[in-house]
FIROKE-368124 format. One record per residue (C-alpha): residue number from 1; residue in one letter; x, y, z. Coordinates in Angstrom, 1 decimal. Each point is the difference from the previous one (the first is absolute). Example, Ala and Ser with C-alpha at 12.3 -4.5 7.8 and 13.67 -1.06 7.14 Angstrom:
<rs>
<r num="1" residu="a" x="12.3" y="-4.5" z="7.8"/>
<r num="2" residu="s" x="1.4" y="3.4" z="-0.7"/>
</rs>
This chain:
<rs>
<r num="1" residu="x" x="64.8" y="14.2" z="-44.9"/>
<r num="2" residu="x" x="-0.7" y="1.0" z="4.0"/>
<r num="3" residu="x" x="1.2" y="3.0" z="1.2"/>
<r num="4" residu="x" x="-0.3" y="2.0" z="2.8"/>
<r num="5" residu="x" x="-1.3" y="3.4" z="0.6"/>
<r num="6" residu="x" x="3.7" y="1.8" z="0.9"/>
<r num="7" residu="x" x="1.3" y="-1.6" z="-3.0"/>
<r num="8" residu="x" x="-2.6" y="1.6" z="-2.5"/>
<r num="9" residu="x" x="0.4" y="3.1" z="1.8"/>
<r num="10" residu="x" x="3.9" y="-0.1" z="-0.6"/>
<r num="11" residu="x" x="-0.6" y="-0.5" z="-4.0"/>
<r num="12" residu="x" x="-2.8" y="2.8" z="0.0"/>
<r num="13" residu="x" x="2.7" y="2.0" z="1.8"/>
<r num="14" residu="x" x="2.9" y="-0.9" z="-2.6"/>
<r num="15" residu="x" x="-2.1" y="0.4" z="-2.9"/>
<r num="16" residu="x" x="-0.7" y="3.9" z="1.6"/>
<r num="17" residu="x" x="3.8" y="0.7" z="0.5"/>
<r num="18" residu="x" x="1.2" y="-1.2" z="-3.7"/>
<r num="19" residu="x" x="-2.7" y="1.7" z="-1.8"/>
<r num="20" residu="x" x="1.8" y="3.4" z="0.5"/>
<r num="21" residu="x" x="3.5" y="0.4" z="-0.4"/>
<r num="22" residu="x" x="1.7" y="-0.7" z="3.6"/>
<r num="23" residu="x" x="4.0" y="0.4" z="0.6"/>
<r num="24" residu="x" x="-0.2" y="0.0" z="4.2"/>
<r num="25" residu="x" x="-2.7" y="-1.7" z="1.9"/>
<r num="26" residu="x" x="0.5" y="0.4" z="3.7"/>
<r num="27" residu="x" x="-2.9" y="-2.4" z="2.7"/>
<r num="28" residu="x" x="0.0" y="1.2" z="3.4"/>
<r num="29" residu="x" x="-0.7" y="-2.1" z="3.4"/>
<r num="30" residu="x" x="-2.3" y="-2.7" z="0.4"/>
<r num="31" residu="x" x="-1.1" y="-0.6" z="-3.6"/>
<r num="32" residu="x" x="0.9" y="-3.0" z="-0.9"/>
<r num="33" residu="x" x="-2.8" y="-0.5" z="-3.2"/>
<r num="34" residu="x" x="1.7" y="3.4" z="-1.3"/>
<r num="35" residu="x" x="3.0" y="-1.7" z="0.4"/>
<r num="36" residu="x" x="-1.2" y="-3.3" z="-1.6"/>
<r num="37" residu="x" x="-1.2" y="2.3" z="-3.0"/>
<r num="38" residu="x" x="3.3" y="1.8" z="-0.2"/>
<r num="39" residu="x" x="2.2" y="-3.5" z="-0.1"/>
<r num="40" residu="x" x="-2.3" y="-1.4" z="-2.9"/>
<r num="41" residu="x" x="-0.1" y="3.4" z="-2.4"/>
<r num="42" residu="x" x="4.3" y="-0.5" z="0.5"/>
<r num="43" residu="x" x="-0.3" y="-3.7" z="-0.6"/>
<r num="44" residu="x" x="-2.0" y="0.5" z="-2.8"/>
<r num="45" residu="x" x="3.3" y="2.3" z="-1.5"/>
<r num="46" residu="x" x="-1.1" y="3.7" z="0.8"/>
<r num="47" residu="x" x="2.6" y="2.1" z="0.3"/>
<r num="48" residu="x" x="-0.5" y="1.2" z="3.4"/>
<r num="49" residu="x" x="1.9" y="0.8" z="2.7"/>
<r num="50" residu="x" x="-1.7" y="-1.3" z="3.1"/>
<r num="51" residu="x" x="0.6" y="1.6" z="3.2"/>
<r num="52" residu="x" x="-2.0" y="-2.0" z="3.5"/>
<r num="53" residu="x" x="0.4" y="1.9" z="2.8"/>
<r num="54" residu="x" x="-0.3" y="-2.8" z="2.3"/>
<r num="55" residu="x" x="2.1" y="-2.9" z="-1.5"/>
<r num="56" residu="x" x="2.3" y="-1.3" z="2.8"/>
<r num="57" residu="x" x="3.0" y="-0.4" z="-2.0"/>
<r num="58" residu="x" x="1.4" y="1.7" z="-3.2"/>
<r num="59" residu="x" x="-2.1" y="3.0" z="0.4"/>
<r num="60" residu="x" x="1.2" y="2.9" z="-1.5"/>
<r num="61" residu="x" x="-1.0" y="2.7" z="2.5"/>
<r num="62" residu="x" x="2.2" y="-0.4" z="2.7"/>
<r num="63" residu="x" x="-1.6" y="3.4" z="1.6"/>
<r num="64" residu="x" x="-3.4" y="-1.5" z="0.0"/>
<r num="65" residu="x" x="-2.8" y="2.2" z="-1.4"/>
<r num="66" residu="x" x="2.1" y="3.5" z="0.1"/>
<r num="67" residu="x" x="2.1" y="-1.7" z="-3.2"/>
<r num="68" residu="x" x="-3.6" y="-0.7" z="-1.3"/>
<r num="69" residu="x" x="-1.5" y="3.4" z="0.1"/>
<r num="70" residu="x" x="3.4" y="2.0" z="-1.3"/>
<r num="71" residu="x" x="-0.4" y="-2.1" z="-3.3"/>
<r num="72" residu="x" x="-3.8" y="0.4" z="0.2"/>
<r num="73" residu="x" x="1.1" y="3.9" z="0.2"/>
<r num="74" residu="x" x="2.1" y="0.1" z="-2.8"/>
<r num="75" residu="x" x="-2.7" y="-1.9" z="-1.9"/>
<r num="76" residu="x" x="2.0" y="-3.5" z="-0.7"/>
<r num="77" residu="x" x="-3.4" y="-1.6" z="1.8"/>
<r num="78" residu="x" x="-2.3" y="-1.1" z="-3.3"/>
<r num="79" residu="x" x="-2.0" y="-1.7" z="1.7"/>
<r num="80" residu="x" x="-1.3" y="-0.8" z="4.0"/>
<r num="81" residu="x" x="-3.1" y="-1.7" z="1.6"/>
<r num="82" residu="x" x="-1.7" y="1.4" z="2.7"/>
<r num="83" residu="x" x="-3.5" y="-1.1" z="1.8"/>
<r num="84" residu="x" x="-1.9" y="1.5" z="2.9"/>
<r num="85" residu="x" x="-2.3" y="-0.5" z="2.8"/>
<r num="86" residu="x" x="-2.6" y="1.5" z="-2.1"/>
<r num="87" residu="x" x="0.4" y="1.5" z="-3.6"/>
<r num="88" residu="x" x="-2.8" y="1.8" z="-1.7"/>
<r num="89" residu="x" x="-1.5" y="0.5" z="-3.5"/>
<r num="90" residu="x" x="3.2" y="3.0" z="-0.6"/>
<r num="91" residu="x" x="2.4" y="-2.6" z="1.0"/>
<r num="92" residu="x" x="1.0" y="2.0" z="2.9"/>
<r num="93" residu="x" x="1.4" y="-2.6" z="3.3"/>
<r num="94" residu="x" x="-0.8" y="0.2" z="3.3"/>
<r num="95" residu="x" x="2.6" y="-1.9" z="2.2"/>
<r num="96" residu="x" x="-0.7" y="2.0" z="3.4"/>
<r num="97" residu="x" x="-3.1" y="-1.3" z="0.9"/>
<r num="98" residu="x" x="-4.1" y="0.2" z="0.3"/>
<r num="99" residu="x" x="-2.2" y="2.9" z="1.8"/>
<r num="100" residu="x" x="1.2" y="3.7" z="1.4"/>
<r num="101" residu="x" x="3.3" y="1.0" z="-0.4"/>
<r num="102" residu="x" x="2.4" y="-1.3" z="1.8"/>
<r num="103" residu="x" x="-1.8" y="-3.4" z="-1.5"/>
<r num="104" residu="x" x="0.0" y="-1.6" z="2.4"/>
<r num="105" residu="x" x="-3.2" y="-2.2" z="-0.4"/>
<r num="106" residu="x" x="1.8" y="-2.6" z="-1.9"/>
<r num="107" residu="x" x="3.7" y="0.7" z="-0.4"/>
<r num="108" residu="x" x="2.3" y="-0.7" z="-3.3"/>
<r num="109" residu="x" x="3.3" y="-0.8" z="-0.4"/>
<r num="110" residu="x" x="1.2" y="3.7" z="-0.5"/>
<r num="111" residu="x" x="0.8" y="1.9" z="-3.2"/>
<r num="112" residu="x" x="4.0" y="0.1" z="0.0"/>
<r num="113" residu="x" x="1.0" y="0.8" z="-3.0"/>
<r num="114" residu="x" x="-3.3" y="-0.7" z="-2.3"/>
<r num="115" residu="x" x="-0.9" y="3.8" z="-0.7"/>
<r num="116" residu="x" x="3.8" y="0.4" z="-1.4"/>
<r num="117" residu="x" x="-0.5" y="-3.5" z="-2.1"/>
<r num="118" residu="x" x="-2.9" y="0.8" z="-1.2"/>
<r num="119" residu="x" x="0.7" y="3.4" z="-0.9"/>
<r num="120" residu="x" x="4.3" y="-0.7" z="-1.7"/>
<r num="121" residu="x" x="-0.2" y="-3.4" z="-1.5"/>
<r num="122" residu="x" x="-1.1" y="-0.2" z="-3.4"/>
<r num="123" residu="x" x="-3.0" y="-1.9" z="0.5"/>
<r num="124" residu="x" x="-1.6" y="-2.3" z="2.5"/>
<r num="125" residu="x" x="-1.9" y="-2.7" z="0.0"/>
<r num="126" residu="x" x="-2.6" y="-0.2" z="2.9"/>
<r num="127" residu="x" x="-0.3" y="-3.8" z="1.3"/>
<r num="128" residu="x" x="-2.5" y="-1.2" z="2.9"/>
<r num="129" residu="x" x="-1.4" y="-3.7" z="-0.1"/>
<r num="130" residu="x" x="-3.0" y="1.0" z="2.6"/>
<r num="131" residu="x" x="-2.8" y="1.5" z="-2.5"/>
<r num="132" residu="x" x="-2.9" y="0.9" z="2.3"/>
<r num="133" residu="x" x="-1.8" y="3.5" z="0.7"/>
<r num="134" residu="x" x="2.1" y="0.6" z="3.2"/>
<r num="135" residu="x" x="3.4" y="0.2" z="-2.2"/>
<r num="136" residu="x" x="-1.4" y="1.5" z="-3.2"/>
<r num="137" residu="x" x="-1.6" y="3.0" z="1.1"/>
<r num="138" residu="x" x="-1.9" y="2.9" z="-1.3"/>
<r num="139" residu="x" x="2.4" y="2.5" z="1.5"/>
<r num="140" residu="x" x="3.0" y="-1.1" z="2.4"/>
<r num="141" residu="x" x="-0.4" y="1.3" z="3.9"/>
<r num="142" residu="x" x="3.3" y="1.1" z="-0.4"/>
<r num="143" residu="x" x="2.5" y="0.6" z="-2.7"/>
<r num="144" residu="x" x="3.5" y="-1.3" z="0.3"/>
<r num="145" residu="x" x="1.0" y="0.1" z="-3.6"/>
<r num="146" residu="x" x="-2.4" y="2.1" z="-2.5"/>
<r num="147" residu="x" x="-1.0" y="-1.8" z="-3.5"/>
<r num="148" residu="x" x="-0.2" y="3.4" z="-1.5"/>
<r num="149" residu="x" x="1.7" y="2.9" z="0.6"/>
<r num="150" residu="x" x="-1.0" y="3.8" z="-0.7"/>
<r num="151" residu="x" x="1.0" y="2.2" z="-2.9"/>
<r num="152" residu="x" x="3.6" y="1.2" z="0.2"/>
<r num="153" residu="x" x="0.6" y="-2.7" z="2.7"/>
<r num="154" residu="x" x="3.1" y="-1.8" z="-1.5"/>
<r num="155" residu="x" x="-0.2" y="-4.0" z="0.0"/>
<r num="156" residu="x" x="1.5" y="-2.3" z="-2.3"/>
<r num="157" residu="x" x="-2.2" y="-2.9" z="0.1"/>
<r num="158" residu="x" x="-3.3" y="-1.3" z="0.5"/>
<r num="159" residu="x" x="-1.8" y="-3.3" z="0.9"/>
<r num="160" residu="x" x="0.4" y="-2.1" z="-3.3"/>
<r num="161" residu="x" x="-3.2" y="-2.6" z="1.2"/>
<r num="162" residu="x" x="-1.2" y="-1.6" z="3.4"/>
<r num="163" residu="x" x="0.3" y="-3.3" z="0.3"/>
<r num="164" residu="x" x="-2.4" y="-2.2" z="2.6"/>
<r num="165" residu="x" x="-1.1" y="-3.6" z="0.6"/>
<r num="166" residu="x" x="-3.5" y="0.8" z="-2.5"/>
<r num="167" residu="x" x="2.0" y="2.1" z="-2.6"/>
<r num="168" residu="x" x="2.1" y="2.0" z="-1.9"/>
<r num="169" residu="x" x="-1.0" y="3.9" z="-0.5"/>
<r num="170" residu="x" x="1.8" y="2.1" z="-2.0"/>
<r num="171" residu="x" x="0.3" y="3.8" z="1.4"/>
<r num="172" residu="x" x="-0.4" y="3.5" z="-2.0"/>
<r num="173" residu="x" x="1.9" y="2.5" z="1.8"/>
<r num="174" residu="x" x="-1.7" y="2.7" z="-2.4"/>
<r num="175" residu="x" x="-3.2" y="-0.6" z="1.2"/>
<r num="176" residu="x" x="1.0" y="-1.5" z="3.3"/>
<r num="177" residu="x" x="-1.9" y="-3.2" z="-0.4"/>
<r num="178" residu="x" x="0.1" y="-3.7" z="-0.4"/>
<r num="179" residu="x" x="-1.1" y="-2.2" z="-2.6"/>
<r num="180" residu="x" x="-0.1" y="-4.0" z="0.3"/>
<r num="181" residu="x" x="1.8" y="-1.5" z="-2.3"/>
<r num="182" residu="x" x="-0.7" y="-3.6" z="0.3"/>
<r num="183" residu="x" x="-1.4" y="-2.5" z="3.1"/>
<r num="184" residu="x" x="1.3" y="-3.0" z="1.2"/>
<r num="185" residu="x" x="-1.0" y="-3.3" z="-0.1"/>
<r num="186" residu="x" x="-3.4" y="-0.4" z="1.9"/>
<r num="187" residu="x" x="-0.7" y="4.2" z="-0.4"/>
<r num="188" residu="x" x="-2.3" y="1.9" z="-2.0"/>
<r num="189" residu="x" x="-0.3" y="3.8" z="-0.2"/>
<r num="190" residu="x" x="-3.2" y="-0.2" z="1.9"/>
<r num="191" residu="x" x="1.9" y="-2.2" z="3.0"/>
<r num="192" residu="x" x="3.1" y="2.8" z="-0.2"/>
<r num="193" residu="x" x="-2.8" y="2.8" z="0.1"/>
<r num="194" residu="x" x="-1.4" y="-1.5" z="3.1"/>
<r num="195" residu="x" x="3.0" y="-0.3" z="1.9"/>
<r num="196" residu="x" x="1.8" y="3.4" z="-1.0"/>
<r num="197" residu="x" x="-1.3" y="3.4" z="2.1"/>
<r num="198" residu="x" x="0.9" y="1.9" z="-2.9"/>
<r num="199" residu="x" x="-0.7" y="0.9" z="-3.7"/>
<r num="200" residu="x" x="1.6" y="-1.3" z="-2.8"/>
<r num="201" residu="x" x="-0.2" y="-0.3" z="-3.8"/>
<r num="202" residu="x" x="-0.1" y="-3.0" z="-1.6"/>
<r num="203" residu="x" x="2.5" y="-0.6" z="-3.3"/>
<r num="204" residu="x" x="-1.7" y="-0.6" z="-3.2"/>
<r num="205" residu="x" x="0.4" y="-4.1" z="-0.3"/>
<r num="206" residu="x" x="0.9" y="-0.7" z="3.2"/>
<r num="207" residu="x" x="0.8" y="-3.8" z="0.8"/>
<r num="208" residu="x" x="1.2" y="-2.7" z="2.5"/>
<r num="209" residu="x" x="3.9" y="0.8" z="1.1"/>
<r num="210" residu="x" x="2.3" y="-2.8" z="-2.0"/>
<r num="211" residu="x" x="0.2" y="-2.6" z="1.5"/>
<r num="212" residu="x" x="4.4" y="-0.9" z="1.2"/>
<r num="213" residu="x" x="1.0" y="-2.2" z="-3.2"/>
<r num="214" residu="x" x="2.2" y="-3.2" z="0.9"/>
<r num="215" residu="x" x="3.3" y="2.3" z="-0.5"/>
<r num="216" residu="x" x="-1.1" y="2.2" z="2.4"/>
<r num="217" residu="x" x="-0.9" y="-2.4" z="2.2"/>
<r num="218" residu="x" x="3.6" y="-1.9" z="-0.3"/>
<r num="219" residu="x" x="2.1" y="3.3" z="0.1"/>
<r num="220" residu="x" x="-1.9" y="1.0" z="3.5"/>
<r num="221" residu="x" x="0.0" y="-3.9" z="1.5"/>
<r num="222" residu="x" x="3.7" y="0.0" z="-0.8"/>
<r num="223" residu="x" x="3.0" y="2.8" z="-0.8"/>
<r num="224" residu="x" x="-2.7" y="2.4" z="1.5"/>
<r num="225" residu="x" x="-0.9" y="-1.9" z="2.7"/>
<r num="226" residu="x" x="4.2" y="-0.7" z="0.8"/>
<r num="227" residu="x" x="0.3" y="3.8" z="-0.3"/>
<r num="228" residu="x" x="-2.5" y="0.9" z="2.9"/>
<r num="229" residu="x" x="0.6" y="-3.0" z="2.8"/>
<r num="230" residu="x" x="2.7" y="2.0" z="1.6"/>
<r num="231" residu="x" x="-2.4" y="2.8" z="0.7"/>
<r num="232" residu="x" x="-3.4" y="-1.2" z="-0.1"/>
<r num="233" residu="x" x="0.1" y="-3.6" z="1.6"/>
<r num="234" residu="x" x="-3.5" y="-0.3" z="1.2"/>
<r num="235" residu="x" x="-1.3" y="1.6" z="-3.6"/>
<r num="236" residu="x" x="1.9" y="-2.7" z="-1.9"/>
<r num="237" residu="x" x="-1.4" y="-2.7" z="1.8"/>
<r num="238" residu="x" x="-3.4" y="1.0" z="0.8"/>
<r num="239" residu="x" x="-0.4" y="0.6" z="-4.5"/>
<r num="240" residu="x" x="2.8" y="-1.6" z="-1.3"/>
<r num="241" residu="x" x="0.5" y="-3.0" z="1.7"/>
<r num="242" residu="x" x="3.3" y="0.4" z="1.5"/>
<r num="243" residu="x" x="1.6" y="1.8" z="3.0"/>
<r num="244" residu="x" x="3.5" y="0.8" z="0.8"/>
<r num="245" residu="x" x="2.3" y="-2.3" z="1.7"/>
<r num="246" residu="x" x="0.6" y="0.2" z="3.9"/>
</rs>
């Protein structure tokens, strides 16, 4: 069975957030395969309480972002994703830009909140779809959110795996480094060694990322898809075949 690249990401994603226990996921703005990966883990019957900071109706944070970071600050945040302009072989995020500080070379989004994310939810998985030496870098030029923290420095989570269009790496906050966990369909180690500026282990046995089975498939062309068309029109009909009505 055909699928499309979003919707394997959204499994690998779903399979990442049920394999530890998860109460409170909470998906920020503009991340709609998050989202998608989110839906199909609840879907599926996880227990999880699923909180989308940018769904237009029935959204639970009617303060916006504040409301997310006080419960992020009492640690009722298990899990967040995050990504960055660049992110480097300690997972630390770079979303102010490229060259001297300011950064002004090539500018980023901005950091907002990630530093306190990263640092107060319980863990955080790191999703960018472009895998190519100008995103994964050796070392970040600037560092918006740290992968790692210093001795004494109180955090309460780390990045559980990074998650690209090539691959899925795990992450060792101990030792500060990645290791690839599986490829996807088309990938080998050598292809995700060539396109990745950093080092990285490679797991014992690693193989291709599963492919979506037809369940997954059905639950993210239908109740998942019905879930998102609301807030992520364009999304819905560009992988799942449908958009919103006008």
């Amino acid at each position: 069975m055909s699928f499309a690249p979003e919707e394997l990401l959204a499994c690998a994603l779903a399979r990442l957030i049920v394999a530890r226990p998860t109460a409170h996921v909470a998906v920020g703005a503009a991340s709609p395969v998050p989202a998608a990966a989110c839906w199909l883990a609840v879907k599926r019957g996880a227990p999880i309480r699923l909180s989308l900071l940018h769904k237009r109706s029935g959204n639970p944070f009617t303060e916006g972002s504040r409301e997310l970071f006080d419960l992020t600050g009492q640690g009722r945040v298990d899990l967040f994703f995050l990504g960055g302009g660049q992110i480097d072989g300690q997972a630390n995020l770079n979303l102010i830009g490229t060259g001297e500080w300011p950064g002004r070379e090539v500018r980023f989004p901005g950091s907002f909140g990630s530093a306190f994310m990263y640092m107060m939810a319980g863990r955080t998985i790191l999703f960018r779809e472009e895998h190519s030496p100008r995103v994964l870098v050796e070392r970040v030029a600037h560092v918006s959110a740290p992968g790692v923290s210093e001795p004494g420095v109180f955090r309460r989570g780390h990045a559980q795996a990074l998650v690209t269009g090539k691959c899925v790496f795990a992450f060792d906050p101990a030792r500060g480094r990645f290791i690839l966990e599986s490829v996807h369909p088309g990938e080998t180690v050598e292809s995700v060694r060539a396109a990745t500026g950093f080092g990285f282990d490679v797991a014992a046995g690693v193989g291709e990322t599963p492919a979506p089975t037809e369940g997954e498939l059905a639950l993210l062309r239908g109740p998942v898809r019905d879930e998102m068309l609301e807030t992520y029109p364009e999304f819905c009909g560009r992988v799942f075949g449908r958009r919103a009505a006008a």
